[in-house]
C-alpha positions, 0 to 999 in steps of 0.5 A: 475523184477516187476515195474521198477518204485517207485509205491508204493511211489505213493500211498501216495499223501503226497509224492509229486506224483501229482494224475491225473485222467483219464478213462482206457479201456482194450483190450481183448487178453487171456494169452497175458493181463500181456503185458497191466499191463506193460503199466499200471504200466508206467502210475501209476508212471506218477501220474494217477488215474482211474475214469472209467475203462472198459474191454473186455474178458481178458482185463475186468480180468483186469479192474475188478480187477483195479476198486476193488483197485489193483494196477498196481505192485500188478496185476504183482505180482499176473499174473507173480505167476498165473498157467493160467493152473489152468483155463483149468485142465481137469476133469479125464474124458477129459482126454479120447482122442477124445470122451470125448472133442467132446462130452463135445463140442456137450453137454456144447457148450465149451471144458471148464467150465469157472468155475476156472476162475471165482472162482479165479476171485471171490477169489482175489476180496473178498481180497478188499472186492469186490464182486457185482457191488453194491460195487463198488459204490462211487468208481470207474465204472466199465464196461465190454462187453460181446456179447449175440450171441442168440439175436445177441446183444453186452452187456454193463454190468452191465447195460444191465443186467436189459434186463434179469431181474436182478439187476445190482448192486447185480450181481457178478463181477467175473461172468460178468468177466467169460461171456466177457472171454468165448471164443467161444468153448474153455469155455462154454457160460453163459446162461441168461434167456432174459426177453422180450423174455422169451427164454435163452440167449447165451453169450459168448467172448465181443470180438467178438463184441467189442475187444477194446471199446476205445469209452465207455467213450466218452463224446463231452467235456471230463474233462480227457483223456480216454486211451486205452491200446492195444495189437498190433504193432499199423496199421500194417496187420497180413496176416493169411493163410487159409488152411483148414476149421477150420483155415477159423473158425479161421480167421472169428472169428480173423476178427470178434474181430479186423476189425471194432475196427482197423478201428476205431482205425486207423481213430480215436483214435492212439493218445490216445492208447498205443500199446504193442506189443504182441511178437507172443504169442498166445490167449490161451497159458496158459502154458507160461512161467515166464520168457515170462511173463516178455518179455510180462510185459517188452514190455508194460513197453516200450510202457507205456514209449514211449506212455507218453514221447509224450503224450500231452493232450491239443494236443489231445483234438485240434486233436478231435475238429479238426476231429469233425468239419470235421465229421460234413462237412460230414455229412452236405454235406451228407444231 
């Protein structure tokens, strides 16, 4: 089905669209990111236009490729046509049961090179003449976060990358993409020589560190909204059942991406998020289908809708005042 709204017209500011600016974050969540570009295509048929954009793990694949100059119909087309399977095909030599995975683990730290995705990545930037963070200079900022687990650090990048010696405007966009996307275990971390330390650095999944870092763009007295984009049904608890040790792992690392930015988002910050709603489909289901591709796109359609039918700026910016006067109590009763 695609965009069920006339952004192509939108392009063409001389066709009366109004362009509006505004920031945009992206929250990680794997296979499950095309559920964002729904609400996005919503918000670009509204008129609005990205100043900054950030992202974390599979939420910064789509910020990068939004900074370079993709737009939201042109991100459906390319995610609802992806084989995400091309990210994880197995060398001849994984395909050997058992010995092959835990060794491959034990050695390379991930059951997958991260490679592929980076590639492809780099591919589809270079089609809007995009390749380092330099390019995007004049245009639109980009961050991404990433987690360094050696030094128990998270990563604001490109800037932070000037801790392990490197200029952040010559380094590769598809490979800081790769870094916050590289979900423990499952791709293999990216290694940074850590300047200061003299000593290699891990780094892996932005997510488990900041899933969501609606907050990246705060300034007090802002001159556009920052929205969130987000996959969830908004405050609602998911109860997982722990029955042995590796769904324990698996409920550390979930509890890991999601308590301290549910917290924030609870207290602080629904106003501006537009929650998707995921429809039970997992992190790592590379195999969907098209046709739950475009369940997933449709339900960010129909939050995007419901988000901007109530959405009123002047109303936000009276509920932040009104929140910071009484942080500012607080901290005064504090004292």
């Amino acid at each position: 089905m695609g965009c069920i709204y006339s952004i192509k017209e939108n392009r063409d500011p001389m066709k009366g669209v109004v362009k509006i600016w505004a920031d945009a974050v992206f929250e990680g969540g794997g296979i499950k990111g095309i559920g964002l570009v729904g609400a996005l295509c919503v918000a670009e048929s509204k008129g609005y236009r990205w100043k900054k954009i950030a992202g974390t793990s599979a939420g910064s694949m789509i910020a990068a490729l939004l900074a370079a100059g993709f737009k939201a119909d042109e991100l459906y087309e390319l995610l609802i046509k992806q084989n995400f399977m091309d990210f994880v095909t197995p060398h001849w030599y994984d395909k050997i049961p058992y010995l092959v995975p835990s060794t491959r683990l034990w050695f390379k730290k991930g059951m997958h090179s991260g490679h592929a995705l980076e590639k492809w990545l780099e591919n589809k930037l270079a089609e809007k003449g995009v390749r380092t963070f330099g390019d995007l200079e004049g245009k639109t900022e980009l961050q991404i976060i990433a987690s360094d687990i050696s030094r128990s650090r998270l990563l604001v990048l490109p800037e932070d990358l000037v801790q392990y010696g490197i200029e952040p405007k010559q380094f590769s966009i598809a490979r800081v993409v790769r870094m916050s996307s590289s979900i423990p275990f499952f791709y293999e971390p990216v290694k940074l020589m850590h300047q200061a330390s003299k000593s290699y650095s891990y780094i892996v999944d932005g997510a488990m560190l900041s899933n969501f870092p609606v907050w990246i763009f705060d300034r007090p007295e802002p001159r556009w909204p920052t929205f969130g984009f987000r996959l969830g049904g908004g405050s609602s608890e998911t109860v997982r059942a722990i029955r042995n040790p590796f769904s324990m792992l698996r409920s550390i690392f979930f509890t890991m991406m999601d308590a301290h930015d549910n917290r924030y988002i609870i207290g602080n910050e629904e106003i501006r998020t537009i929650q998707v709603p995921p429809l039970h489909i997992r992190l790592t289901d590379f195999d969907l289908s098209v046709e739950d591709k475009e369940k997933l796109f449709q339900s960010g359609v129909k939050a995007g809708e419901k988000f901007f039918d109530n959405w009123d700026y002047n109303i936000y910016l009276k509920v932040r005042e009104l929140k910071q006067q009484v942080q500012v109590q607080i901290r005064a009763q504090k004292k």
